[in-house]
C-alpha positions as MATLAB code, in Angstrom:
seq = 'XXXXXXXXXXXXXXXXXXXXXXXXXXXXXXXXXXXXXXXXXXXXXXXXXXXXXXXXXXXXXXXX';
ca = [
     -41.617   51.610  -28.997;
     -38.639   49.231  -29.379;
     -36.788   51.237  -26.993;
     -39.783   49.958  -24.536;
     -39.924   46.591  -25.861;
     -36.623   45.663  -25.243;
     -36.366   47.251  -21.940;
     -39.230   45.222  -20.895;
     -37.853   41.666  -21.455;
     -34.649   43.038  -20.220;
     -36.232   43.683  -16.586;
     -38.099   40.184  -17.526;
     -35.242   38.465  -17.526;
     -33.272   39.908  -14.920;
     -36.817   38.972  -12.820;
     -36.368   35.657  -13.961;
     -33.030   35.441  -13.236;
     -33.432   36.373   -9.662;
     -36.393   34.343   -8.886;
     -33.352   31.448   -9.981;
     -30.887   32.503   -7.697;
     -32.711   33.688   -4.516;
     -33.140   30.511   -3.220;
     -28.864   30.978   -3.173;
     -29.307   33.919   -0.982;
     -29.054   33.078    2.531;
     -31.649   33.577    5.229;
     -30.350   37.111    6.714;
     -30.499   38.524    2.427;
     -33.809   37.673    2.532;
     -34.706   41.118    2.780;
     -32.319   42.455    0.532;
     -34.174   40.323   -1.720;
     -37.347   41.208   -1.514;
     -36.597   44.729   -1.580;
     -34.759   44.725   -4.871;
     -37.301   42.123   -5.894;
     -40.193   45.052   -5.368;
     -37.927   47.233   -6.824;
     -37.561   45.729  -10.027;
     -41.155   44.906  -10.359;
     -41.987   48.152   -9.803;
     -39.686   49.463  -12.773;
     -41.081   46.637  -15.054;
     -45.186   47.530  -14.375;
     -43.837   51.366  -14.874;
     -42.082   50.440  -17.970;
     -45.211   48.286  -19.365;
     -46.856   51.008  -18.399;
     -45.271   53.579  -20.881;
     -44.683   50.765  -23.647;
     -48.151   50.423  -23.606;
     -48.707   54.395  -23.531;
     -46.195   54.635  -26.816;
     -48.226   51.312  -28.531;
     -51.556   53.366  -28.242;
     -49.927   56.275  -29.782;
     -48.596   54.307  -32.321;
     -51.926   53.046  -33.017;
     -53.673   56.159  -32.877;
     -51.448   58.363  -35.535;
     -52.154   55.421  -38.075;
     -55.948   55.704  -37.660;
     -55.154   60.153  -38.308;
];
């Protein structure tokens, strides 16, 4: 679960970050952008995703 944890404000931040610095990127990036921008979002719902997944479990074999 910490594994998960972390990774998830790691791709937070690194979001973050680039929501910062886009506005740096000129006009013709602007794809490049928002590709790695989708990119990285996906990877940080999919990691939610499997932090929240390993939570549950958690949860679950404390209740057994």
């Amino acid at each position: 679960m910490e594994t998960y944890d972390e990774l998830c404000r790691l791709k937070q931040k690194i979001l973050t970050d680039l929501e910062s610095q886009k506005v740096r990127v000129p006009p013709e990036g602007d794809a490049e952008v928002k590709d790695d921008e989708a990119m990285l979002r996906a990877e940080y719902e999919r990691l939610l995703g499997r932090r929240e997944f390993w939570h549950a479990e958690f949860e679950a074999r404390q209740d057994r």
